[in-house]
C-alpha positions as a Markdown table, in Angstrom:
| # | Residue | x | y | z |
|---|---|---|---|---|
| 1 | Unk | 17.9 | -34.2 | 27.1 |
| 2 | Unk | 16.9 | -37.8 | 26.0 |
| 3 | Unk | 14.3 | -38.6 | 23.7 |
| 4 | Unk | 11.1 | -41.0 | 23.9 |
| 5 | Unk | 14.0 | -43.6 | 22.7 |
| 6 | Unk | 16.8 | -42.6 | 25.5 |
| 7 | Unk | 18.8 | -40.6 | 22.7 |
| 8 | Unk | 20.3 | -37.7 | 23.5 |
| 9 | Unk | 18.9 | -34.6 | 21.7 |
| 10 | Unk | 19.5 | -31.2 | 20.2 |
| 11 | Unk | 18.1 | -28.2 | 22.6 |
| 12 | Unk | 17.4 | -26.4 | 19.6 |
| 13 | Unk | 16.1 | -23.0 | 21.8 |
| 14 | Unk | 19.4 | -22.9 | 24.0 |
| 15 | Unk | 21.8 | -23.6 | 21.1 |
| 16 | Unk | 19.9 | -20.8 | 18.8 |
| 17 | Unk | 20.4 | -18.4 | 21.9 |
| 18 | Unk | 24.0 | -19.2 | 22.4 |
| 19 | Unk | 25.3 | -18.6 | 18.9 |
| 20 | Unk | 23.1 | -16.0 | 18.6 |
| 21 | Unk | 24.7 | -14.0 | 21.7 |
| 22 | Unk | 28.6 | -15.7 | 20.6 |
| 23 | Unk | 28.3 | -14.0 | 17.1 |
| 24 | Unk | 27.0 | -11.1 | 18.7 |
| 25 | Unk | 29.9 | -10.8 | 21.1 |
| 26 | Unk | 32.5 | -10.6 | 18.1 |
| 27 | Unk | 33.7 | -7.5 | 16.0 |
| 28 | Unk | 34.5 | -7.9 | 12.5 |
| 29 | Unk | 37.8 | -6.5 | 13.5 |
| 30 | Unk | 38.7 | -9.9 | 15.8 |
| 31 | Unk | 38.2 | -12.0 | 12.9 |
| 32 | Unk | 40.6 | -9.9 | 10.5 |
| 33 | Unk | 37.6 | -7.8 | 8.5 |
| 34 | Unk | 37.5 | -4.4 | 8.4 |
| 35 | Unk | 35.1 | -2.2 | 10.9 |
| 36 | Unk | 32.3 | -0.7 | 9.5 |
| 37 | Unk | 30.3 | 1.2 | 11.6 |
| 38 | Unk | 26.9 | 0.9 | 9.0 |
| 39 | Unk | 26.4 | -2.1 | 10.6 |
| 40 | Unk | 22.3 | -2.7 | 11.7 |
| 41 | Unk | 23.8 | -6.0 | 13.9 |
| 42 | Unk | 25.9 | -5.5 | 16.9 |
| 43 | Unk | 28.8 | -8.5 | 16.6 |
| 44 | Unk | 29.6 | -10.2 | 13.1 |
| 45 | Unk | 26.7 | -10.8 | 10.7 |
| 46 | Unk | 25.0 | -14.4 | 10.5 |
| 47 | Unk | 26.8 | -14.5 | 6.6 |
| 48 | Unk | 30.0 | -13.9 | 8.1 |
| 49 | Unk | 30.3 | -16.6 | 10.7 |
| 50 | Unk | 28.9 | -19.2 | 8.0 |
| 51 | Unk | 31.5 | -18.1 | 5.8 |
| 52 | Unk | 34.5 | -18.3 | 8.7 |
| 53 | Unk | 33.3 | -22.2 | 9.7 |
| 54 | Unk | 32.6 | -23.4 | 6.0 |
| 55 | Unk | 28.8 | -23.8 | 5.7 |
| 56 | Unk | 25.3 | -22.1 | 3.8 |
| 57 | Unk | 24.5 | -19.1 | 5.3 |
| 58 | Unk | 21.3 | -20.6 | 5.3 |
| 59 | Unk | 22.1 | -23.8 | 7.5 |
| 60 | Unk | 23.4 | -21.2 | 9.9 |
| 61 | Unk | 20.5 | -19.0 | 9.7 |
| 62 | Unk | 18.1 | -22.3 | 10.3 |
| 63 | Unk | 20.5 | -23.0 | 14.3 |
| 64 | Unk | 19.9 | -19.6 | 15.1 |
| 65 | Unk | 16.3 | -19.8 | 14.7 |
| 66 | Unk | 16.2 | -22.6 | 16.3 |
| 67 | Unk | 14.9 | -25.0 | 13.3 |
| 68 | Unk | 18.1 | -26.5 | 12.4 |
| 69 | Unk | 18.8 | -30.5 | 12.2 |
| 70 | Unk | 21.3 | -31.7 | 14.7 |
| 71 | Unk | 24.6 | -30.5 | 13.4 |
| 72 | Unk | 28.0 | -32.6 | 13.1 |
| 73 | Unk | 30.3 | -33.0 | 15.5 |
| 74 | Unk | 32.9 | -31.8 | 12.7 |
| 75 | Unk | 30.3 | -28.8 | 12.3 |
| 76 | Unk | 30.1 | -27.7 | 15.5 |
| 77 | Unk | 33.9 | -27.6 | 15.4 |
| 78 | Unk | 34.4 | -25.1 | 13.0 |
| 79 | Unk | 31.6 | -23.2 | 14.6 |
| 80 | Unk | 33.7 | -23.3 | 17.7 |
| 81 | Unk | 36.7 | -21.8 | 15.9 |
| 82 | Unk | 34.5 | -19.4 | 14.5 |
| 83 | Unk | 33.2 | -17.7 | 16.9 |
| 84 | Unk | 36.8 | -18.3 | 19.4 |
| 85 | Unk | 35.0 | -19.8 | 22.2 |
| 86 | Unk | 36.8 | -21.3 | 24.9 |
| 87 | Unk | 37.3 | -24.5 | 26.0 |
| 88 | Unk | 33.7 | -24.6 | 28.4 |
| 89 | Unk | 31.8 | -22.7 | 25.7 |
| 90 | Unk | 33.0 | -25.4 | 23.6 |
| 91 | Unk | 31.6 | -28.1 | 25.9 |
| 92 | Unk | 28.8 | -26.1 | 26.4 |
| 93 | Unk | 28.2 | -25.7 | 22.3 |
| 94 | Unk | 28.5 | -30.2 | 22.4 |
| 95 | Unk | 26.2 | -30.5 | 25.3 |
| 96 | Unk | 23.2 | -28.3 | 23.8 |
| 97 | Unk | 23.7 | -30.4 | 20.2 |
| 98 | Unk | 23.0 | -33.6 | 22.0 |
| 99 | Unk | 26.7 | -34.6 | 20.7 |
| 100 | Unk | 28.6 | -34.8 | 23.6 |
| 101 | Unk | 27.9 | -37.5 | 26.3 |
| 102 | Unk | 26.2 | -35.7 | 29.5 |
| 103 | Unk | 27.0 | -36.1 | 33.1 |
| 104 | Unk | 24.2 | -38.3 | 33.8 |
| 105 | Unk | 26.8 | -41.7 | 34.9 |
| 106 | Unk | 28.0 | -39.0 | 37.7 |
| 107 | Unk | 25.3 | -39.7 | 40.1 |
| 108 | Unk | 24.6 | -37.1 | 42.1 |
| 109 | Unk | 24.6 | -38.0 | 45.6 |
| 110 | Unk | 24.4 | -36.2 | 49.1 |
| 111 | Unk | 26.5 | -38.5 | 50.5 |
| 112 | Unk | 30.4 | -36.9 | 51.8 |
| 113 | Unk | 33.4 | -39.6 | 51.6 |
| 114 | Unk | 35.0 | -40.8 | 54.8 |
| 115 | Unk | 37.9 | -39.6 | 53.7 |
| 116 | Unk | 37.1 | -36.2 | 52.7 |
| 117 | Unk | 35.6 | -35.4 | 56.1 |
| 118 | Unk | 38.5 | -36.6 | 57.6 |
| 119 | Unk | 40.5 | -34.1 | 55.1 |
| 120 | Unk | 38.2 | -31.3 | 56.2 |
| 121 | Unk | 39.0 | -32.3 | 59.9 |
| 122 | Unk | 42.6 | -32.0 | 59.5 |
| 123 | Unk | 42.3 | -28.1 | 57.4 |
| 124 | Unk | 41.7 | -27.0 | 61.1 |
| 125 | Unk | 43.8 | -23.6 | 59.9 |
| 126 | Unk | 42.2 | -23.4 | 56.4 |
| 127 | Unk | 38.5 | -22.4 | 55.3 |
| 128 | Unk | 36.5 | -25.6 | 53.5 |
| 129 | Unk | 33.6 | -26.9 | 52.4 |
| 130 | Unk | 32.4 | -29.7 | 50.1 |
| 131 | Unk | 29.6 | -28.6 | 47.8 |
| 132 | Unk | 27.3 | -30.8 | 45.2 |
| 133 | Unk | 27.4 | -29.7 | 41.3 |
| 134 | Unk | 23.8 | -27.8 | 42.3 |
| 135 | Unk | 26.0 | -25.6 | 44.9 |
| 136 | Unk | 24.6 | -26.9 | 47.8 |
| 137 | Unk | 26.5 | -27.2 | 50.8 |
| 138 | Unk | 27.1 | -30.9 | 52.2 |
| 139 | Unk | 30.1 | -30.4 | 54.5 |
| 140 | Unk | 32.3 | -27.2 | 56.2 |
| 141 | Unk | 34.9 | -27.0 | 58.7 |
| 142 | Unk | 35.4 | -25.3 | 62.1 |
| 143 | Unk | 37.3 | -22.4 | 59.6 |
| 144 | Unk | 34.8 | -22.2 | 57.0 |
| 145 | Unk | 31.6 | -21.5 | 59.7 |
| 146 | Unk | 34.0 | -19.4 | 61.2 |
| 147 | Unk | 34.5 | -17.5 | 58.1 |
| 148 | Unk | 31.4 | -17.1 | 56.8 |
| 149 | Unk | 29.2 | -18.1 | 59.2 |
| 150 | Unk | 27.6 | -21.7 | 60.3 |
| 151 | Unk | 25.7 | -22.8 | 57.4 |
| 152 | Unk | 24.3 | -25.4 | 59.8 |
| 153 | Unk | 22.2 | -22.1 | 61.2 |
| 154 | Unk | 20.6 | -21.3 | 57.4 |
| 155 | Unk | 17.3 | -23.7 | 56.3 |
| 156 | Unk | 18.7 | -27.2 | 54.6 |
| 157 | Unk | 16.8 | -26.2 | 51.3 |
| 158 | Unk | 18.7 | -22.4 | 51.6 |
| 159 | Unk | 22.1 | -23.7 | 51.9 |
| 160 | Unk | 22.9 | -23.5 | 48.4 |
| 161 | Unk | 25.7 | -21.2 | 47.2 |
| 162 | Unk | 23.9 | -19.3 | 44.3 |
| 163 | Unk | 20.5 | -19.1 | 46.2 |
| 164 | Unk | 22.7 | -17.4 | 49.2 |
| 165 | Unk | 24.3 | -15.0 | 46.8 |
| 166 | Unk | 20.8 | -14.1 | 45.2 |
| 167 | Unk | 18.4 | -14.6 | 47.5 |
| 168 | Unk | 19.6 | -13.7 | 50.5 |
| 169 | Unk | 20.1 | -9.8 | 51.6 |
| 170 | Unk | 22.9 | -10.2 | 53.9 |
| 171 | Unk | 25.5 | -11.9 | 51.4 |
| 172 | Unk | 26.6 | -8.8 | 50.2 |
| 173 | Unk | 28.0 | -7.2 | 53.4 |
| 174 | Unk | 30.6 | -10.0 | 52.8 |
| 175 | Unk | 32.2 | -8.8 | 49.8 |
| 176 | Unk | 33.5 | -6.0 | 48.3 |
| 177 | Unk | 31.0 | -4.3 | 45.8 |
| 178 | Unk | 32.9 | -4.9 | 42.6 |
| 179 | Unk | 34.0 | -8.7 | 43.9 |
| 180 | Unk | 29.9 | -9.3 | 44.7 |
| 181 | Unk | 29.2 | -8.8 | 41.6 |
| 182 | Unk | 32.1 | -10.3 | 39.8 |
| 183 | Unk | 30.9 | -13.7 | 41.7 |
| 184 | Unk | 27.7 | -13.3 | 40.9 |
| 185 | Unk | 28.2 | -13.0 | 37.0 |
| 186 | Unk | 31.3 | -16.7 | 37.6 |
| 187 | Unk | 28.4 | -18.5 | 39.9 |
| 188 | Unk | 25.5 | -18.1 | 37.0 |
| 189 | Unk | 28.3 | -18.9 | 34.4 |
| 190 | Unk | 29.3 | -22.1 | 36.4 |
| 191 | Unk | 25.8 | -23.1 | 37.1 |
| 192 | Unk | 24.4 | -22.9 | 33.1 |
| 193 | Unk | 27.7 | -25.0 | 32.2 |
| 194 | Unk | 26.5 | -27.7 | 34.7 |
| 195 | Unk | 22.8 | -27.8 | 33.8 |
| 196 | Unk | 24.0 | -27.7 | 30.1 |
| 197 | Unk | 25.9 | -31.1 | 31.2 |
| 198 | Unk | 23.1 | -32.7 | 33.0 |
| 199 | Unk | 19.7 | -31.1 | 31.2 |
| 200 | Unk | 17.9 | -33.7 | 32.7 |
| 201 | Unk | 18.6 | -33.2 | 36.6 |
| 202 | Unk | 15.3 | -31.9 | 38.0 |
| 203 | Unk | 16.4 | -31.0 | 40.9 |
| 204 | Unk | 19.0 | -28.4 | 39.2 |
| 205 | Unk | 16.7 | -27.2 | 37.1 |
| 206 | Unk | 14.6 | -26.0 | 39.4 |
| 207 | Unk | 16.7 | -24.6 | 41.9 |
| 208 | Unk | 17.5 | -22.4 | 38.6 |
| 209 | Unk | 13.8 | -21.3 | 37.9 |
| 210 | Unk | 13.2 | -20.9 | 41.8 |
| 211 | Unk | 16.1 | -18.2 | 41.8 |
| 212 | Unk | 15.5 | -16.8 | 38.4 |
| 213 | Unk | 11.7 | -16.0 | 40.0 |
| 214 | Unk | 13.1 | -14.6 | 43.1 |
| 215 | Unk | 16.0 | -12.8 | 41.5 |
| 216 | Unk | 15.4 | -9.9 | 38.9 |
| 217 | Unk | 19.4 | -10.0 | 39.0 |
| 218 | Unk | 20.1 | -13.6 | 38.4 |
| 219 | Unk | 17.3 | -13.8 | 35.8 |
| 220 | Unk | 19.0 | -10.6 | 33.7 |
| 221 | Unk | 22.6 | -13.0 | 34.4 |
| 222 | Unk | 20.9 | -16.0 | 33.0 |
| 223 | Unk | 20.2 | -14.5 | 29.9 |
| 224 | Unk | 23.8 | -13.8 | 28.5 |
| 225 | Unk | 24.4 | -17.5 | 28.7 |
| 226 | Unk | 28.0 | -17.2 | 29.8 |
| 227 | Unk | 29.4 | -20.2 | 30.2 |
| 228 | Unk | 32.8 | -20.8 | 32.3 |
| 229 | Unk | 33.0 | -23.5 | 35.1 |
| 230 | Unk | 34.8 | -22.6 | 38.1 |
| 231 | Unk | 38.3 | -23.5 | 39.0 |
| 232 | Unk | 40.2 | -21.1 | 41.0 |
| 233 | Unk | 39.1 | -17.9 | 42.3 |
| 234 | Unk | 40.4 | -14.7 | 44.4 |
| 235 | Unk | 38.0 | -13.1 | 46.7 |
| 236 | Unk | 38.2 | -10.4 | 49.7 |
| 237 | Unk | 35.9 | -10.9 | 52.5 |
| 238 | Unk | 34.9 | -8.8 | 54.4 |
| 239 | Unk | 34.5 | -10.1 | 58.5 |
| 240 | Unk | 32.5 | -8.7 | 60.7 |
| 241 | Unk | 35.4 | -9.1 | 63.4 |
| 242 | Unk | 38.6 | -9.4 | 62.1 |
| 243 | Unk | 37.8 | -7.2 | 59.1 |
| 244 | Unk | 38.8 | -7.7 | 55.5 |
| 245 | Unk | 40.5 | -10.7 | 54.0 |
| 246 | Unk | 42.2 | -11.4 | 50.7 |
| 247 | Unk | 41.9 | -14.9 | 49.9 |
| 248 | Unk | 43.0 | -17.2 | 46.8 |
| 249 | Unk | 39.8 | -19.8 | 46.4 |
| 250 | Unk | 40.8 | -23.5 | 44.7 |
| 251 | Unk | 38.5 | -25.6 | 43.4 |
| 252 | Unk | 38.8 | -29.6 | 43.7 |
| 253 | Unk | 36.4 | -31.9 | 41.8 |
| 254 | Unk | 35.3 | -35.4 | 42.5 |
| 255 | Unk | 34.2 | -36.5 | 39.3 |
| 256 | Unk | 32.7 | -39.9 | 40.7 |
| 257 | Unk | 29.8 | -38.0 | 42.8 |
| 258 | Unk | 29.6 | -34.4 | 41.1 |
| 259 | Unk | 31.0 | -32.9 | 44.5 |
| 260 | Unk | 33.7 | -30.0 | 44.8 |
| 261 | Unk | 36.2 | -29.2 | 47.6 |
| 262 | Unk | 36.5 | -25.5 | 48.2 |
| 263 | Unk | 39.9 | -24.4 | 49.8 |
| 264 | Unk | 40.5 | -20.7 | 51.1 |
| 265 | Unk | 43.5 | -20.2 | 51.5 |
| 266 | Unk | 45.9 | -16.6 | 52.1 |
| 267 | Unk | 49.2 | -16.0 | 51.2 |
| 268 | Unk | 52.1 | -16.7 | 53.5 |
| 269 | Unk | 53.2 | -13.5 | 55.4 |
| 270 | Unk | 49.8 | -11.2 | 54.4 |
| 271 | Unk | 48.1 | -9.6 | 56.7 |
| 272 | Unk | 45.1 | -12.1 | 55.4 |
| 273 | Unk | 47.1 | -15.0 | 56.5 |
| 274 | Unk | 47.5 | -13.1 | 60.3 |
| 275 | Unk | 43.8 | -12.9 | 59.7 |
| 276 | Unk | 43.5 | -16.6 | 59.5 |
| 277 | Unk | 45.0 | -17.1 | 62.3 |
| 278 | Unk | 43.2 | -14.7 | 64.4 |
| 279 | Unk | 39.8 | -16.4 | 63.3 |
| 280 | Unk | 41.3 | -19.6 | 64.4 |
| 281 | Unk | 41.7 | -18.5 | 67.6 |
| 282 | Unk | 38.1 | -16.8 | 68.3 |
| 283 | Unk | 36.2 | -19.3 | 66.0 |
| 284 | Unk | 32.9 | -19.3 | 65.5 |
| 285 | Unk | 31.9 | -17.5 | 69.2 |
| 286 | Unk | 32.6 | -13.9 | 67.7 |
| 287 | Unk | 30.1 | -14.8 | 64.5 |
| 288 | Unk | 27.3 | -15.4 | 67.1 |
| 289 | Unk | 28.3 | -12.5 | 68.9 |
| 290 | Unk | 27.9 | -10.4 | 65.7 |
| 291 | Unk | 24.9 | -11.9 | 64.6 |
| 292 | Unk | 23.0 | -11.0 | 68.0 |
Protein backbone atom coordinates (compact mmCIF):
# COMPACT_ATOMS: atom_id res chain seq x y z
CA UNK A 1 0.00 0.00 0.00
CA UNK A 2 0.98 3.72 -0.91
CA UNK A 3 0.53 6.53 1.10
CA UNK A 4 -1.23 10.10 0.50
CA UNK A 5 2.49 10.84 -0.91
CA UNK A 6 2.80 7.47 -3.28
CA UNK A 7 5.15 5.85 -0.57
CA UNK A 8 4.98 2.63 0.07
CA UNK A 9 3.82 1.66 3.61
CA UNK A 10 3.99 -0.65 6.53
CA UNK A 11 0.66 -2.97 6.88
CA UNK A 12 1.10 -2.89 10.38
CA UNK A 13 -2.20 -5.46 11.12
CA UNK A 14 -0.91 -8.13 8.44
CA UNK A 15 2.76 -8.04 9.58
CA UNK A 16 1.62 -8.19 13.48
CA UNK A 17 -0.48 -11.32 12.37
CA UNK A 18 2.33 -12.94 10.50
CA UNK A 19 5.02 -12.89 13.10
CA UNK A 20 2.66 -13.57 15.49
CA UNK A 21 1.50 -17.01 13.86
CA UNK A 22 5.74 -17.56 12.57
CA UNK A 23 6.82 -17.40 16.25
CA UNK A 24 3.99 -19.36 17.12
CA UNK A 25 4.80 -22.08 14.62
CA UNK A 26 8.33 -22.73 16.27
CA UNK A 27 9.37 -24.98 19.31
CA UNK A 28 12.13 -23.88 21.51
CA UNK A 29 13.65 -27.15 20.58
CA UNK A 30 14.17 -25.91 16.53
CA UNK A 31 16.10 -23.09 17.74
CA UNK A 32 18.55 -25.18 20.07
CA UNK A 33 16.63 -24.34 23.68
CA UNK A 34 15.46 -26.79 25.81
CA UNK A 35 11.53 -27.96 25.85
CA UNK A 36 9.64 -27.01 28.60
CA UNK A 37 6.33 -28.01 28.71
CA UNK A 38 5.23 -24.96 31.49
CA UNK A 39 4.93 -22.95 28.66
CA UNK A 40 1.40 -20.65 28.67
CA UNK A 41 2.44 -19.72 24.70
CA UNK A 42 2.24 -22.39 22.02
CA UNK A 43 5.69 -21.65 19.68
CA UNK A 44 8.69 -19.64 21.12
CA UNK A 45 8.07 -16.69 23.46
CA UNK A 46 8.01 -12.99 22.06
CA UNK A 47 11.54 -12.56 24.39
CA UNK A 48 12.99 -15.35 22.68
CA UNK A 49 12.68 -14.38 19.10
CA UNK A 50 13.99 -10.71 20.01
CA UNK A 51 16.79 -12.26 21.57
CA UNK A 52 17.59 -14.79 18.43
CA UNK A 53 17.41 -11.58 15.73
CA UNK A 54 19.32 -9.02 18.09
CA UNK A 55 16.63 -6.45 19.18
CA UNK A 56 14.40 -4.99 22.60
CA UNK A 57 11.98 -7.35 23.38
CA UNK A 58 10.06 -4.38 23.51
CA UNK A 59 10.50 -3.27 19.77
CA UNK A 60 9.36 -6.81 19.04
CA UNK A 61 6.46 -6.67 21.29
CA UNK A 62 5.34 -3.10 19.64
CA UNK A 63 5.28 -5.34 15.53
CA UNK A 64 3.26 -7.76 17.04
CA UNK A 65 0.75 -5.46 18.28
CA UNK A 66 0.72 -3.87 15.46
CA UNK A 67 2.19 -0.25 16.75
CA UNK A 68 5.64 -0.63 15.66
CA UNK A 69 7.56 1.94 13.27
CA UNK A 70 8.57 0.53 9.93
CA UNK A 71 11.44 -1.73 10.57
CA UNK A 72 14.94 -1.96 8.65
CA UNK A 73 15.44 -3.83 5.98
CA UNK A 74 18.61 -5.17 8.00
CA UNK A 75 15.88 -5.82 10.82
CA UNK A 76 13.56 -7.69 9.09
CA UNK A 77 16.50 -9.84 8.04
CA UNK A 78 17.43 -11.21 11.20
CA UNK A 79 13.79 -11.55 11.90
CA UNK A 80 13.71 -13.69 8.88
CA UNK A 81 16.48 -15.96 10.27
CA UNK A 82 14.78 -16.00 13.34
CA UNK A 83 11.92 -17.33 12.88
CA UNK A 84 13.52 -19.83 9.56
CA UNK A 85 11.06 -18.64 7.04
CA UNK A 86 11.49 -19.49 3.62
CA UNK A 87 12.36 -17.81 0.83
CA UNK A 88 8.30 -16.54 -0.04
CA UNK A 89 7.72 -15.96 3.69
CA UNK A 90 10.67 -13.88 3.33
CA UNK A 91 9.16 -11.84 0.52
CA UNK A 92 6.07 -11.96 2.05
CA UNK A 93 7.73 -10.41 5.60
CA UNK A 94 9.37 -7.29 2.87
CA UNK A 95 6.16 -6.75 1.14
CA UNK A 96 3.93 -6.24 4.42
CA UNK A 97 6.96 -3.65 5.85
CA UNK A 98 6.53 -1.47 2.76
CA UNK A 99 10.43 -2.36 2.08
CA UNK A 100 10.34 -4.36 -0.79
CA UNK A 101 9.25 -2.89 -4.20
CA UNK A 102 5.55 -4.35 -5.07
CA UNK A 103 4.38 -5.79 -8.27
CA UNK A 104 2.55 -2.78 -9.33
CA UNK A 105 5.11 -2.07 -12.86
CA UNK A 106 3.60 -5.76 -13.75
CA UNK A 107 0.40 -4.54 -15.16
CA UNK A 108 -2.07 -6.75 -14.99
CA UNK A 109 -3.68 -7.38 -18.19
CA UNK A 110 -6.31 -9.81 -19.86
CA UNK A 111 -4.74 -9.79 -22.82
CA UNK A 112 -2.94 -13.65 -24.03
CA UNK A 113 0.38 -13.20 -26.27
CA UNK A 114 0.27 -14.33 -29.91
CA UNK A 115 2.71 -16.51 -29.25
CA UNK A 116 1.46 -18.25 -26.19
CA UNK A 117 -1.79 -19.24 -27.96
CA UNK A 118 0.05 -20.51 -30.62
CA UNK A 119 2.10 -22.57 -27.91
CA UNK A 120 -1.18 -23.79 -26.41
CA UNK A 121 -2.29 -24.72 -30.05
CA UNK A 122 0.67 -26.91 -30.61
CA UNK A 123 0.28 -28.88 -26.73
CA UNK A 124 -2.57 -30.63 -28.65
CA UNK A 125 -1.41 -33.99 -26.40
CA UNK A 126 -0.84 -31.99 -23.16
CA UNK A 127 -3.39 -30.32 -20.68
CA UNK A 128 -2.86 -26.10 -20.60
CA UNK A 129 -4.11 -23.12 -19.67
CA UNK A 130 -2.86 -19.54 -19.15
CA UNK A 131 -4.11 -18.02 -15.91
CA UNK A 132 -3.81 -14.13 -14.54
CA UNK A 133 -1.90 -13.63 -10.95
CA UNK A 134 -5.84 -13.35 -9.63
CA UNK A 135 -6.28 -17.12 -10.91
CA UNK A 136 -8.56 -16.42 -13.50
CA UNK A 137 -8.60 -18.33 -16.52
CA UNK A 138 -7.73 -16.37 -19.85
CA UNK A 139 -6.78 -19.24 -22.22
CA UNK A 140 -7.06 -23.46 -22.32
CA UNK A 141 -6.49 -25.95 -24.90
CA UNK A 142 -8.50 -28.67 -26.63
CA UNK A 143 -6.64 -31.08 -23.57
CA UNK A 144 -7.25 -28.90 -20.77
CA UNK A 145 -11.43 -28.61 -21.49
CA UNK A 146 -11.08 -32.01 -22.08
CA UNK A 147 -9.63 -32.66 -18.76
CA UNK A 148 -11.39 -30.71 -16.71
CA UNK A 149 -14.08 -29.56 -18.45
CA UNK A 150 -14.74 -26.31 -20.87
CA UNK A 151 -14.25 -23.45 -18.84
CA UNK A 152 -15.81 -21.55 -21.73
CA UNK A 153 -19.26 -23.33 -20.20
CA UNK A 154 -18.72 -21.73 -16.42
CA UNK A 155 -19.83 -17.66 -16.01
CA UNK A 156 -16.71 -15.25 -17.13
CA UNK A 157 -16.66 -13.76 -13.47
CA UNK A 158 -16.65 -17.82 -12.08
CA UNK A 159 -13.72 -18.86 -14.00
CA UNK A 160 -11.27 -18.18 -11.48
CA UNK A 161 -9.22 -21.06 -10.09
CA UNK A 162 -9.70 -20.49 -6.25
CA UNK A 163 -13.37 -19.39 -6.58
CA UNK A 164 -13.86 -22.92 -8.53
CA UNK A 165 -12.14 -24.82 -5.78
CA UNK A 166 -14.22 -22.92 -3.01
CA UNK A 167 -17.21 -22.03 -4.35
CA UNK A 168 -18.19 -24.40 -6.43
CA UNK A 169 -19.68 -27.99 -5.18
CA UNK A 170 -18.66 -30.00 -8.00
CA UNK A 171 -14.81 -29.41 -7.83
CA UNK A 172 -14.33 -31.93 -5.44
CA UNK A 173 -15.49 -35.03 -7.38
CA UNK A 174 -12.18 -34.18 -9.37
CA UNK A 175 -9.74 -34.91 -6.77
CA UNK A 176 -8.86 -37.29 -4.41
CA UNK A 177 -9.97 -36.24 -0.74
CA UNK A 178 -6.57 -35.70 0.70
CA UNK A 179 -5.19 -33.99 -2.75
CA UNK A 180 -8.52 -31.49 -2.54
CA UNK A 181 -7.56 -30.39 0.32
CA UNK A 182 -3.84 -30.25 0.02
CA UNK A 183 -4.73 -27.72 -3.05
CA UNK A 184 -6.88 -25.96 -1.30
CA UNK A 185 -4.51 -25.06 1.72
CA UNK A 186 -1.17 -24.22 -1.80
CA UNK A 187 -4.08 -22.07 -3.76
CA UNK A 188 -4.78 -19.70 -0.44
CA UNK A 189 -1.00 -19.80 0.31
CA UNK A 190 -0.25 -18.68 -3.40
CA UNK A 191 -3.05 -16.19 -3.51
CA UNK A 192 -2.02 -14.14 0.10
CA UNK A 193 1.75 -14.13 -1.41
CA UNK A 194 0.37 -12.31 -4.53
CA UNK A 195 -2.01 -9.87 -2.82
CA UNK A 196 0.89 -9.33 -0.31
CA UNK A 197 2.90 -8.23 -3.70
CA UNK A 198 0.26 -6.07 -5.09
CA UNK A 199 -1.85 -4.69 -1.86
CA UNK A 200 -3.22 -2.29 -3.92
CA UNK A 201 -4.99 -4.41 -6.87
CA UNK A 202 -8.67 -4.00 -6.16
CA UNK A 203 -9.69 -6.30 -8.20
CA UNK A 204 -7.66 -9.14 -6.21
CA UNK A 205 -8.69 -8.00 -3.20
CA UNK A 206 -11.95 -8.52 -3.69
CA UNK A 207 -12.16 -11.62 -5.38
CA UNK A 208 -10.45 -12.55 -1.85
CA UNK A 209 -13.29 -11.03 0.44
CA UNK A 210 -16.05 -12.31 -2.13
CA UNK A 211 -14.70 -16.02 -1.36
CA UNK A 212 -13.71 -15.55 2.19
CA UNK A 213 -17.79 -14.46 2.54
CA UNK A 214 -18.86 -17.44 0.51
CA UNK A 215 -16.37 -19.90 1.96
CA UNK A 216 -16.37 -20.82 5.85
CA UNK A 217 -13.36 -23.03 4.48
CA UNK A 218 -11.27 -20.52 2.71
CA UNK A 219 -11.94 -17.89 5.38
CA UNK A 220 -10.49 -20.48 8.30
CA UNK A 221 -7.39 -21.00 5.33
CA UNK A 222 -6.93 -17.34 5.14
CA UNK A 223 -6.25 -16.94 8.63
CA UNK A 224 -2.93 -19.03 8.96
CA UNK A 225 -1.36 -16.68 6.62
CA UNK A 226 0.69 -19.31 4.84
CA UNK A 227 2.57 -18.03 2.34
CA UNK A 228 4.18 -20.21 -0.55
CA UNK A 229 3.74 -19.21 -4.27
CA UNK A 230 3.21 -22.04 -6.63
CA UNK A 231 5.65 -23.66 -8.80
CA UNK A 232 5.23 -27.22 -9.49
CA UNK A 233 2.67 -29.38 -8.35
CA UNK A 234 1.52 -33.24 -8.47
CA UNK A 235 -2.18 -33.95 -8.59
CA UNK A 236 -4.53 -37.13 -9.35
CA UNK A 237 -7.69 -36.37 -11.10
CA UNK A 238 -10.21 -38.09 -11.09
CA UNK A 239 -12.30 -38.24 -14.83
CA UNK A 240 -15.51 -38.93 -15.10
CA UNK A 241 -14.60 -41.27 -18.24
CA UNK A 242 -11.27 -42.41 -18.38
CA UNK A 243 -10.99 -42.55 -14.55
CA UNK A 244 -8.05 -41.45 -12.43
CA UNK A 245 -5.01 -39.67 -13.49
CA UNK A 246 -1.70 -38.97 -11.91
CA UNK A 247 -0.31 -35.88 -13.18
CA UNK A 248 2.95 -33.73 -12.48
CA UNK A 249 1.65 -29.82 -12.76
CA UNK A 250 4.47 -27.03 -13.93
CA UNK A 251 4.18 -23.72 -13.47
CA UNK A 252 5.55 -21.01 -16.14
CA UNK A 253 5.48 -17.34 -15.28
CA UNK A 254 5.40 -14.31 -17.49
CA UNK A 255 6.72 -11.68 -15.37
CA UNK A 256 5.91 -8.81 -17.95
CA UNK A 257 1.86 -9.27 -17.60
CA UNK A 258 1.44 -11.31 -14.13
CA UNK A 259 0.17 -14.39 -16.32
CA UNK A 260 1.15 -18.27 -15.66
CA UNK A 261 1.33 -21.17 -18.07
CA UNK A 262 -0.05 -24.36 -16.43
CA UNK A 263 1.35 -27.68 -18.08
CA UNK A 264 -0.15 -31.20 -17.03
CA UNK A 265 1.81 -33.39 -17.95
CA UNK A 266 2.12 -37.69 -17.07
CA UNK A 267 5.00 -39.67 -16.99
CA UNK A 268 6.21 -41.63 -19.96
CA UNK A 269 4.93 -45.28 -19.90
CA UNK A 270 2.12 -44.70 -16.79
CA UNK A 271 -1.02 -45.75 -17.12
CA UNK A 272 -1.73 -41.74 -16.71
CA UNK A 273 0.15 -41.05 -19.85
CA UNK A 274 -2.30 -44.04 -21.74
CA UNK A 275 -4.85 -41.90 -20.03
CA UNK A 276 -3.75 -38.85 -21.96
CA UNK A 277 -3.95 -40.34 -24.86
CA UNK A 278 -7.30 -41.83 -24.56
CA UNK A 279 -8.74 -38.26 -23.70
CA UNK A 280 -7.12 -37.06 -26.77
CA UNK A 281 -8.94 -39.24 -28.76
CA UNK A 282 -12.63 -38.77 -27.25
CA UNK A 283 -12.04 -35.00 -26.31
CA UNK A 284 -14.29 -32.95 -25.07
CA UNK A 285 -17.72 -35.01 -26.49
CA UNK A 286 -17.53 -37.59 -23.51
CA UNK A 287 -17.41 -34.41 -20.83
CA UNK A 288 -20.73 -33.27 -22.36
CA UNK A 289 -21.94 -36.62 -22.39
CA UNK A 290 -21.23 -36.86 -18.59
CA UNK A 291 -22.42 -33.63 -17.69
CA UNK A 292 -26.03 -34.44 -19.25
Amino acid sequence: MRDAGGVLKIDRAELAAFLRIRRERLRPEDIGLPANTRRRTAGLRREEVAMLAGMSADYYTRLEQARGPQPSAQLLGALSRALRLTKDEHDHLFHLSGLMPHDENRIPTEHVRPGVLHLLDKLDDTPAMVVSDRGDILAWNAMHAALMGDPARIPLEQRNIPWQHFCNPESEAYFLPEDFVRNGERTVADLRARLAARPDDTRLRARVEEIRVRSQRFAELWERHEVKRRRSDHKTVLHPVVGRIDLDCEVMLSPEHDQRLIIHSARAGTPAQQALQLLRVIGTQSMAEADS
